[in-house]
N, C-alpha and C positions, 0 to 999 in steps of 0.2 A: 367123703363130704360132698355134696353136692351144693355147688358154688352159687348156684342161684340164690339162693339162701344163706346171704351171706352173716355173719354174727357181728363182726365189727369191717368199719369203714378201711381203716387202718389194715388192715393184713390183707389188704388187696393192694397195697402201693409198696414202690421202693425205691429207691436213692432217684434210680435214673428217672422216674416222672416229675419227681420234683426242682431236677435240673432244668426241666422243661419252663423258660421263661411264660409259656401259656399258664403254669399252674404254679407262678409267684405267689406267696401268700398261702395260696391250700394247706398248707401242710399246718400251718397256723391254726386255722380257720377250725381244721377237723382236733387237732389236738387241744382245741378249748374246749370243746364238747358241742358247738353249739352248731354241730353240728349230726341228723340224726342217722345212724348207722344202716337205716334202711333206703335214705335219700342220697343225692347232689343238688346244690343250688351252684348254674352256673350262670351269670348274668340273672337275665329273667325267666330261665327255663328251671322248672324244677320236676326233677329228677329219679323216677321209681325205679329199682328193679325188680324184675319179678320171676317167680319159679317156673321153667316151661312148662313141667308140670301140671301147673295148676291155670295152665291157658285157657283152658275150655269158661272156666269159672267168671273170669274177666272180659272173656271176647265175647260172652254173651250180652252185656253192658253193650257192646260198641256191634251196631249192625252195620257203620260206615268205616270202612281201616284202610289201612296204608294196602299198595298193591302186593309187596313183598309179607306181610301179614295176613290178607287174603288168600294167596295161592296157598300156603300152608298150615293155616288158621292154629298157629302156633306165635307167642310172643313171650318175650324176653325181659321188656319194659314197659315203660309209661311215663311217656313225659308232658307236661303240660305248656301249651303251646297257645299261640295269640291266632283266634281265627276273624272270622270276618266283626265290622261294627263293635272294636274291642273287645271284643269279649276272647277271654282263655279257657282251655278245657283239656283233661287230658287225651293222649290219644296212645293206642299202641302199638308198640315197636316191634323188630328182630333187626339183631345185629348180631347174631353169631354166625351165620353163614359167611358173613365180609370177612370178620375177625378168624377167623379158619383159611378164610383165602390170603389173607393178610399175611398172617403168623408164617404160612407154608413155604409162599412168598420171599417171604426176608429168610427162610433157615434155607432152601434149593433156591438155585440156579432156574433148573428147568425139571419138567418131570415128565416119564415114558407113560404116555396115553395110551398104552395097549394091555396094561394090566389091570387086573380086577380092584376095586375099591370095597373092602370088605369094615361093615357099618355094624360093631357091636351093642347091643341096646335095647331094652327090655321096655321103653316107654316113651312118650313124645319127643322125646331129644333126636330119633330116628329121624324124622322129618327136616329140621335143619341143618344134620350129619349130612343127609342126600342131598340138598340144595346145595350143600356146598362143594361138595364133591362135583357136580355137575357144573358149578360155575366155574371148577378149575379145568373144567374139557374132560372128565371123563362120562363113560356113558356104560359100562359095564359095573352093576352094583351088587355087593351081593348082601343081605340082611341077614343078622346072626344073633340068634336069641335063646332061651331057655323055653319058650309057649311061643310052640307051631302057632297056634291059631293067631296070635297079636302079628304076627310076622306076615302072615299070609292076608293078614286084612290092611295093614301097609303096605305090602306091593301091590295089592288091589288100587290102595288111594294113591300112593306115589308114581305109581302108571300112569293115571288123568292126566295128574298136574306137573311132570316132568316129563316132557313129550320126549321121543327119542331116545329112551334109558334103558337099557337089559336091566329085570330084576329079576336075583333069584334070591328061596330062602334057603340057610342052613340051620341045622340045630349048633348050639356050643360044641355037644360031644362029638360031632360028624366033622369040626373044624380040623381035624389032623390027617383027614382021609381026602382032602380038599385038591386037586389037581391044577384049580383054576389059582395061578399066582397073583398074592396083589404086590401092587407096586401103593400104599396107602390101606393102613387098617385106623380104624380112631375106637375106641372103647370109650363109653358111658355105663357098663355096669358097675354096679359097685363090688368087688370082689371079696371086702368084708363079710358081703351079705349071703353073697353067691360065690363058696369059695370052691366048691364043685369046678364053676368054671375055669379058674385058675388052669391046673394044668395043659386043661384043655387046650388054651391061645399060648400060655408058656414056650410050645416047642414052637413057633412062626415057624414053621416047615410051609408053612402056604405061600410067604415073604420070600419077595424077594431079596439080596443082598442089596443095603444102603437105603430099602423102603423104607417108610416113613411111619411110625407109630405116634399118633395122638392121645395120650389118656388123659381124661377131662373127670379122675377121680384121685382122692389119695388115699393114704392108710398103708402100714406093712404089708399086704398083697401087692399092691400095686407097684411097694419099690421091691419089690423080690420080681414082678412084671417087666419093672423096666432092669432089672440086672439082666434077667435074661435077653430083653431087646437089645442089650448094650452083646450081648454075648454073639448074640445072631447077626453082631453088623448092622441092627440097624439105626435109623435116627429119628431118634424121640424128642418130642414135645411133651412136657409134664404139662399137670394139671395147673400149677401155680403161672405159668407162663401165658399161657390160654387165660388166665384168669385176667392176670396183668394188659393183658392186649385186651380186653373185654373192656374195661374202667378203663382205661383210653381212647377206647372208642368210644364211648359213652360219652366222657368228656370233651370230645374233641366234636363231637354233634348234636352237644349241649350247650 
């Protein structure tokens, strides 16, 4: 599933946000209905999410964007906001590089900058995978895909615009012959779709012991994926948790 596209409001919440005396009421609010499954209204912000995907589509609408929007010309949302002479208008976002930093954040302590950050991903989600890897201090990336050619025209772009970065590309199948260890892999394929690739990242032979695996997909591939991450030692972030920190941040900058 690819979360961007969410289906309902509700199965992105749970117990512990609504603890949260900031988000008194919501749980209310959404369970009347009147609230709509592709929105948030919080105060006077209202609230889009949107597929990174389909960024190109949207950002062409907005010639003026947020700094962190520009350097990646990739976005996540849309919120509408009060600019100058009353007037509001929406504008577009990214908040998944933070929420990545965030998430990694609260599950370590600290993490060893000397290992590879290995970025599986077949489409724009590439782009804020690497910003965020980068804002946690690393600078060795490596890009891992099924189409050499999408792979090699991102290291071209992610070179400009993250100064200071090693990139290299690998294919999926070439992922088990890999020498360069990471200490962070994150996966965005879908493995439903692409079940070729499966065993390929299956063995983390590339992983270090206690590295950190992100997957920002679900389905039976993915949890046959993380039994083996659980096998190999190491520690996983699912997709639902990533999700859960996403709608909080959202809310909390809404």
């Amino acid at each position: 599933m690819d979360w961007c596209e969410p289906q309902t409001v509700l199965s992105f919440f749970t117990e512990e946000i609504f603890k949260d005396p900031l988000f008194s009421g919501f749980e209310r609010v959404v369970q009347s209905g009147r609230l709509h499954p592709q929105a948030l209204i919080s105060e006077k912000s209202y609230f889009h999410k949107w597929p990174l995907t389909k960024s190109f589509e949207a950002l062409a609408l907005y010639p003026a964007r947020p700094e962190k929007v520009q350097l990646l010309e990739v976005m996540d949302s849309l919120v509408l906001k009060a600019g100058g002479q009353g007037q509001v208008q929406y504008w577009p976002d990214l908040l998944l590089p933070a929420v990545i930093r965030q998430v990694i954040k609260k599950k370590v302590s600290t993490l060893d900058l000397r290992f590879h950050v290995y970025i599986i991903a077949q489409d724009l989600w590439i782009r804020p995978l690497a910003a965020a890897a980068v804002n946690l201090g690393f600078s060795q990336i490596v890009l891992v895909g099924t189409d050499q050619e999408f792979l090699k025209n991102q290291k071209a772009y992610l070179s400009k615009k993250l100064i200071g970065v090693h990139f290299e590309v690998v294919l999926t199948h070439d992922l088990t012959l890999q020498t360069q260890q990471a200490g962070l892999v994150m996966n965005c394929i879908d493995l439903q779709k692409s079940k070729e690739s499966l065993q390929d990242i299956a063995y983390f032979n590339f992983m270090v012991p206690e590295g950190l695996f992100l997957d920002f997909m679900e389905g039976p591939s993915h949890k046959l994926l993380r039994d083996e991450a659980d096998r190999a030692h190491l520690i996983s972030i699912q997709a639902f948790d990533l999700e859960m920190a996403w709608w909080r941040q959202a809310l909390l900058n809404n």
